[in-house]
N, C-alpha and C positions, 0 to 999 in steps of 0.2 A: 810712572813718571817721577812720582817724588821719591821713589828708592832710587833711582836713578838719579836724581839733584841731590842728595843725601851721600850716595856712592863719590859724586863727583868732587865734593867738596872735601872730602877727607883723601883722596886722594892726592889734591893738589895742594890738600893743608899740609901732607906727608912731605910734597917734595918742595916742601918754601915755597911753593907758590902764590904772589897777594889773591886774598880774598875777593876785595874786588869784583874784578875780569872777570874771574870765575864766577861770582856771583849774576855779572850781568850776560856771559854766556849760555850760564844755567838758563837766566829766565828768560835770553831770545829762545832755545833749544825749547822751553815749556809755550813759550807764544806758538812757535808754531806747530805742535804735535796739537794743541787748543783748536786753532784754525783749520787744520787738516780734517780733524775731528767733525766740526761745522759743515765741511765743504763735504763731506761724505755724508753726513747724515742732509744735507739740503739733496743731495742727488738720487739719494733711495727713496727720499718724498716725494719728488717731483715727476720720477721716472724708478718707480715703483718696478723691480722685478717679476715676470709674469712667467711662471712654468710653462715647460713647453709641452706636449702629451707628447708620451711614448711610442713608439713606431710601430705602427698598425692596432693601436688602441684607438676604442672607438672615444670621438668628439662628445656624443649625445648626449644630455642630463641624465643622469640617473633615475631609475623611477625604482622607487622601494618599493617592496613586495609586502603584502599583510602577511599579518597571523597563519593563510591557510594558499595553499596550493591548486592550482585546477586541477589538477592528478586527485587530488584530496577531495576537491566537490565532485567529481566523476565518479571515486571510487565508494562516498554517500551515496550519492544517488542511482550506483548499481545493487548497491547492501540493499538500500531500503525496495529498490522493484525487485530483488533476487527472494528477499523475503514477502512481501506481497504475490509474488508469484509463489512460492512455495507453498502460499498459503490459502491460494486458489486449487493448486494439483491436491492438495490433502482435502480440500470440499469434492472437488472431482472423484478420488478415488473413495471418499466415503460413499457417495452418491453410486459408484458400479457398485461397490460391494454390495449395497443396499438394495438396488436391484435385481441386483445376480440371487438373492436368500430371499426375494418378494415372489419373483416370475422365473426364476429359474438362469441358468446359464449361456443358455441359446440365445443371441442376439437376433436372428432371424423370429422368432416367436415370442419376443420379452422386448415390447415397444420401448417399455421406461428403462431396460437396457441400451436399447439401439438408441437413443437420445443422449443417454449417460455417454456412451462409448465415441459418437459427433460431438458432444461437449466437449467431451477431450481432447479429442483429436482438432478440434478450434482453436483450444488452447493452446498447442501448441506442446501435450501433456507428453513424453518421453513413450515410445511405444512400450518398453520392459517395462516403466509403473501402470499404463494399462493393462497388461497380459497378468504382473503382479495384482493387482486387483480383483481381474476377473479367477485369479487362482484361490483369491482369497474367500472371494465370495461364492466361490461356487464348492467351499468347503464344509462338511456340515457341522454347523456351531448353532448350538442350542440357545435362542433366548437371546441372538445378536440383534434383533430388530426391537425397538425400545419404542414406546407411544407415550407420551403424559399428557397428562390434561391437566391444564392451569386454570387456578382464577384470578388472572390479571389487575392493574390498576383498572379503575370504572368501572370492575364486574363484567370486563369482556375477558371471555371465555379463549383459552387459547390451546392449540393442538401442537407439542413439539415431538418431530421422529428424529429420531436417532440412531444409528447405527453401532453398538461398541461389545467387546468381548465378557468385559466386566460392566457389569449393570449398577454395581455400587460406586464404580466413580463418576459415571457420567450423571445418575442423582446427587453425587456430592458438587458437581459443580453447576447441577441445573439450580439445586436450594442456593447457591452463593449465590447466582444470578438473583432470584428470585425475591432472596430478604433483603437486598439493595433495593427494590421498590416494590416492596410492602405487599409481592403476591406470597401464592403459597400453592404446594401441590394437590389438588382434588383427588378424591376418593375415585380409584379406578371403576369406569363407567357413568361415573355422573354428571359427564358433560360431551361425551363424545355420542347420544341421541341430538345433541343441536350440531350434528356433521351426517353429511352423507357420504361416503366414500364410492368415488365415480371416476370410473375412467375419460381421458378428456383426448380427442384429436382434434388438431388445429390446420386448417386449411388456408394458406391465403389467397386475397379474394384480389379481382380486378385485372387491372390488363395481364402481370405475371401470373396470375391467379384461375380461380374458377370464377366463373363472368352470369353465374347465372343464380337462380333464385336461392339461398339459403334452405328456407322450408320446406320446399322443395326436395332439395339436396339430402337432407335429414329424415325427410318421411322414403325417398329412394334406400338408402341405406341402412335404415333401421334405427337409426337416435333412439334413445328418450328424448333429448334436447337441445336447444340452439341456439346459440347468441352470436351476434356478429357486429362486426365494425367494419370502417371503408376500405380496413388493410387484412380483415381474418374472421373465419369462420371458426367458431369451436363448436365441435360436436359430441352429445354429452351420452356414456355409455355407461353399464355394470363396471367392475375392476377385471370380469375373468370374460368383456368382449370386445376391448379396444383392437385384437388381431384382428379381428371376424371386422371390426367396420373398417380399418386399412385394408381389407383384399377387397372387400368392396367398394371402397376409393381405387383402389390400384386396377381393378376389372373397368374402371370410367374412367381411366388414364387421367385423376386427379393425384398430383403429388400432394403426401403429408408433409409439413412441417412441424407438427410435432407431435408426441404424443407422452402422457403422463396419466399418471394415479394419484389421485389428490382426494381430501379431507374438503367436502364443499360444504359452507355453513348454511344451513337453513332457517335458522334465528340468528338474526341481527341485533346488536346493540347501537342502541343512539345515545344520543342527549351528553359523552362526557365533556369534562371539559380542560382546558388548552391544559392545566397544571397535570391532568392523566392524560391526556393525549401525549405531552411529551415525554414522561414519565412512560407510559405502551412504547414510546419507538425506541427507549434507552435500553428499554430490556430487552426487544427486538434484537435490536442489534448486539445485544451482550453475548443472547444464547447462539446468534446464527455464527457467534468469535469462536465459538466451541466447536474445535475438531470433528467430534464425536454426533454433534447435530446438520442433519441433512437438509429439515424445512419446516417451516414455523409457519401457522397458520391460524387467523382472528376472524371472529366473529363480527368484526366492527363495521358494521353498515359504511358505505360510502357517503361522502357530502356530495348533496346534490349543489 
């Protein structure tokens, strides 16, 4: 506006124009560009223009999204069950191989087969990594079945088997376990007279079950022994006659539910206390993280 009052002035000073006129046209001309100025800015104040949305955009607030995606928590949470299952089928296929080189190949005659091979198949374990398994196991590999005997926190006495090709790595990662809580590997045989090795078949009892005396049961089929609760009978054999008492379960049309070869302790440990009790179930759970380990087994007296 003032180049324009400045403009005018010399213009009309050009053509003899008085000064004057011109001066009091100039400042009407500047009054009301002033007032225009005012009356436009009161109308944008008062009646505020409001955008209008686009045609066939949505109205709705916006809601911002974090950091992470549900596709992203889905695709966690299949990683981590895809790895926890994978990490199940390699206990699984330890477990036939480990059978298959204990009792042999034949799942019809090798009970802690036939247990391995339902295990699997529970799981839900791919049929080719069990056929793979039972190929592996029933190959013959020198020295693949491992035994150690530990002396644990509290001086409970502990049995780990293992299954592996190389016997010097699954010791290199049983001593890593082991010097994390302060046990150590014992001199082969001098703790495995506080185990009995006994075959076990398990019956269960009650309405789906067998409905009648346990000891009974036991003295009928030939036990050495027998423990039972309101849901299971176990019945306790040699290692080389767990077949012989399933046919004679199966000749009195008793189903088994299970049947295994296990390390049974016959001296118990008492009295440790909570700083080794926790300390036993760290390293528990260490060696059974181990591929290569089948089953771990303690001398540790139960709480009454």
């Amino acid at each position: 506006i003032w180049n324009l009052h400045t403009a005018s002035l010399f213009f009309f000073f050009s053509f003899g124009v008085p000064v004057p006129p011109v001066m009091a046209a100039s400042r009407a001309f500047l009054s009301f560009r002033v007032a225009c100025s005012r009356a436009s800015l009161f109308v944008h104040t008062v009646r505020p223009v409001v955008p209008q949305p686009l045609v066939g955009a949505s109205i709705l607030p916006v809601r911002w999204m974090a950091g992470h995606s549900k596709w992203h928590n889905i695709k966690h949470a299949k990683a981590a069950q895809d790895q926890k299952r994978s990490k199940i089928f390699q206990k699984l296929f330890r477990e036939i191989v480990s059978a298959c080189r204990m009792g042999g190949a034949n799942i019809d005659s090798n009970p802690r087969l036939f247990k391995a091979v339902e295990n699997a198949r529970a799981s839900s374990m791919p049929k080719k990594n069990i056929e793979s398994a039972l190929r592996v196991g029933s190959s013959p590999v020198d020295g693949s079945v491992q035994v150690f005997e530990v002396n644990g926190p509290g001086g409970v006495s502990v049995i780990v088997e293992g299954c592996a090709q190389d016997r010097r790595q699954i010791v290199s990662d049983v001593r890593r376990v082991l010097n994390s809580y302060d046990a150590e590997l014992a001199k082969e045989g001098s703790l495995l007279w506080m185990f009995d090795k006994r075959g076990i078949v398990e019956v269960a009892r009650g309405s789906d079950g067998y409905q009648g005396d346990p000891e009974e049961l036991a003295i009928e089929v030939g036990a050495e022994n027998v423990t039972h609760s309101d849901n299971s009978i176990k019945l306790y054999c040699g290692p080389l006659d767990v077949n012989r008492l399933c046919s004679e379960l199966k000749a009195r049309e008793i189903e088994v539910a299970m049947t295994s070869v296990d390390f049974i302790p016959n001296t118990f440990r008492k009295d440790i206390t909570e700083k080794q009790m926790d300390a036993l179930q760290g390293m528990v759970e260490e060696l059974e993280d181990i591929d290569e380990i089948t089953r771990v087994t303690l001398n540790l007296a139960d709480e009454e």
